[in-house]
N, C-alpha and C positions, 0 to 999 in steps of 0.2 A: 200683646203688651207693648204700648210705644218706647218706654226706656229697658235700652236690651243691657246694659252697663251701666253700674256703678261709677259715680263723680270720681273723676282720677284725681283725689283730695292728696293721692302723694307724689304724684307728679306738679300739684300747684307746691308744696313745699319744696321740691329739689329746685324749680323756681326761683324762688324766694331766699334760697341757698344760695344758687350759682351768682343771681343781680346780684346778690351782698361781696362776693366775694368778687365779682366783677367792680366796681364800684372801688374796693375797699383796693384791689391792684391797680387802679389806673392813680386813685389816691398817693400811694406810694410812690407811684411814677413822677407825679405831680410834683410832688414829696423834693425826690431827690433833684428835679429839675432845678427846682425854684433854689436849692442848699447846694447844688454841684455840678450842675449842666451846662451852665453859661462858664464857666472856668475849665473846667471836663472838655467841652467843645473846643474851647479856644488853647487846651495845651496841645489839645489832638493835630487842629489846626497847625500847632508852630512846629512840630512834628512831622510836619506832615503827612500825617496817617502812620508814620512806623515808624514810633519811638526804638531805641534802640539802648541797652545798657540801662543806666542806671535811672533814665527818662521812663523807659518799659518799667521800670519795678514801683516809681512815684505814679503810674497808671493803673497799674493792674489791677487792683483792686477794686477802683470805683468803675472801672470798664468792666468788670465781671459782675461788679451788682447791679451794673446798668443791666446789660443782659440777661440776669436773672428776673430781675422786673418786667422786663419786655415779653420774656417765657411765659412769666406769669400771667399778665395780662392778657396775652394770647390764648393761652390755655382759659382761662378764667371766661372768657370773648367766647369762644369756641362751645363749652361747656354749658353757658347761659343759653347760646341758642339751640343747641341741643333739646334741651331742659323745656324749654319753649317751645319747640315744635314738637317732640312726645307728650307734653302738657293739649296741646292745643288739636292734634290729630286725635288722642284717648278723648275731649272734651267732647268733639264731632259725635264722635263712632260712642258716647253716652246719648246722646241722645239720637240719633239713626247707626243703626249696625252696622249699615250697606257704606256709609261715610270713609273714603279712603285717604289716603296721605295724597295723591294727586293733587287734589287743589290748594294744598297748602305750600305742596313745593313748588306750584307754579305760581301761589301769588307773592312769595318770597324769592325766587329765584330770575324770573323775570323782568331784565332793566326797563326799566319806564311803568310797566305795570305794579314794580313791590310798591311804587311810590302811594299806590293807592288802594290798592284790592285786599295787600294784608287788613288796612281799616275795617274793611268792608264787610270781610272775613267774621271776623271777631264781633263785628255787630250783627250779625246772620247767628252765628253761634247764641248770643244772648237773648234775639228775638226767639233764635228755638229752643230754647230752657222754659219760656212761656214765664217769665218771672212775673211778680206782682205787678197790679195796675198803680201809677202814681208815680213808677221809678225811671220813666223811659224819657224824660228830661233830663234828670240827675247822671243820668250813665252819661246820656251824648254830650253831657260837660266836661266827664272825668274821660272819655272816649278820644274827643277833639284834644283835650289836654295832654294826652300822654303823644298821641299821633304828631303833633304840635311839637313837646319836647324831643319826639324821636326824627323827627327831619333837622331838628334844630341840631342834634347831636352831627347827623348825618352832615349836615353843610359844613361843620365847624371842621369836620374830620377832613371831609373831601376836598372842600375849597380853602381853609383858611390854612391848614398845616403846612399843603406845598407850597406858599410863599413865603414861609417861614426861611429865616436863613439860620448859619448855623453860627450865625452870634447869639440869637437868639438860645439859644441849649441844643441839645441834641436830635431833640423831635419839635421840640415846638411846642410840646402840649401844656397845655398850661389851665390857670382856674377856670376859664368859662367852660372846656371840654369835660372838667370834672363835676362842675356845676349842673351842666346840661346833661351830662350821661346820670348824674345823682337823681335827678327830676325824671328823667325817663325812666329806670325805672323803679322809682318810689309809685310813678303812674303805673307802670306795667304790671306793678306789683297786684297795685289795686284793681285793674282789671279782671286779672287772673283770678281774686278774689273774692269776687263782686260774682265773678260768673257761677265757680265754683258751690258759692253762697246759694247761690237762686238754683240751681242743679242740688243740692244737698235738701235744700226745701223742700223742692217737687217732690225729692225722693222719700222724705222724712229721715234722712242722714243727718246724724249730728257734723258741724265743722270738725277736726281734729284741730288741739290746742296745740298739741305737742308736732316734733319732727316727728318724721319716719323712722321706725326702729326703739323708737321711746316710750314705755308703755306709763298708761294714766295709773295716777296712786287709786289704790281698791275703795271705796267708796263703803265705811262699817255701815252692816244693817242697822234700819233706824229700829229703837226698842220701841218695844210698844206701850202706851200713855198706864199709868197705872191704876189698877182696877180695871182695866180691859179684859174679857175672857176673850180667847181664839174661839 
């Protein structure tokens, strides 16, 4: 039998979870930059970095929830790709047994090669779902799109943050970084889903509507038409 495993349909929702909640953290961050960053920075600045007395107590606040934000975000970062790469090692090993986390860590963990092999990856996985004929256009649209909006996140992050000064707010981050990580992944989302979809077909699995842990309302027997004998 060539599918040795069931679609990890809830590994694609923890997914779908963690993006949201990644997304909706840097939001926040965004958030407070844009209402209290660029003043935040510039009291820190007159300060020196250590306020002291009653300059310490008109900060602390918004310095703690800056840092609560940044937790989050992190954690939130940290959590999605988790999420991601047990989504995407389980999606392998559904369709070959023998498939091990090996090449996933090395096409994500590898400078110069993630730039290109994670794609590669994830298009190898949906040729071997064996999905319908007609759709192998339409993915390599939503495929380049998402790859596209994930370097785009990348440069913004890498290149344009560190010449950020700290007039500018505290990090720097600002709407295109939200924009561009929003896009990625709205994309990645649809990725994950797309494959899932075609791995669920093969298999004659229904999608799940709901999260994990949420069970479907009981669906009442239909009666049967009247005048009907059993």
């Amino acid at each position: 039998m060539r599918y040795a495993q069931a679609p990890p349909t809830r590994a694609a929702s923890a997914v779908y979870v963690t993006l949201a909640a990644q997304v909706l953290c840097l939001g926040a961050l965004v958030t407070f930059e844009l209402v209290r960053g660029r003043s935040l920075a510039a009291q820190l600045a007159a300060f020196d970095g250590r306020p002291r007395g009653a300059e310490a107590e008109a900060v602390v606040g918004p310095v703690t929830l800056f840092a609560v934000l940044i937790l989050l975000l992190g954690v939130a970062t940290i959590a999605s790709a988790a999420a991601y790469t047990t989504w995407l090692v389980h999606a392998r090993q559904a369709d070959h047994r023998s498939a091990t986390a090996g090449p996933v860590a090395a096409a994500w963990l590898i400078p110069g090669v993630n730039l290109v092999a994670p794609v590669l990856l994830v298009d190898e996985l949906w040729r071997g779902a064996l999905p319908p004929a007609g759709r192998r256009r339409r993915w390599l649209v939503l495929l380049a799109a998402w790859w596209t909006s994930w370097l785009t996140t990348l440069a913004l992050v890498l290149v344009r943050l560190p010449r950020e000064t700290s007039a500018d707010g505290l990090t720097g981050v600002g709407v295109p970084e939200l924009v561009a990580l929003t896009a990625a992944a709205l994309l990645c989302a649809a990725t994950v889903r797309q494959i899932t979809a075609v791995q669920c077909s093969a298999r004659g699995v229904a999608m799940p509507t709901v999260l994990p842990g949420m069970r479907r309302p009981a669906t009442p027997p239909e009666s049967a038409p009247l005048g009907q004998v059993s």
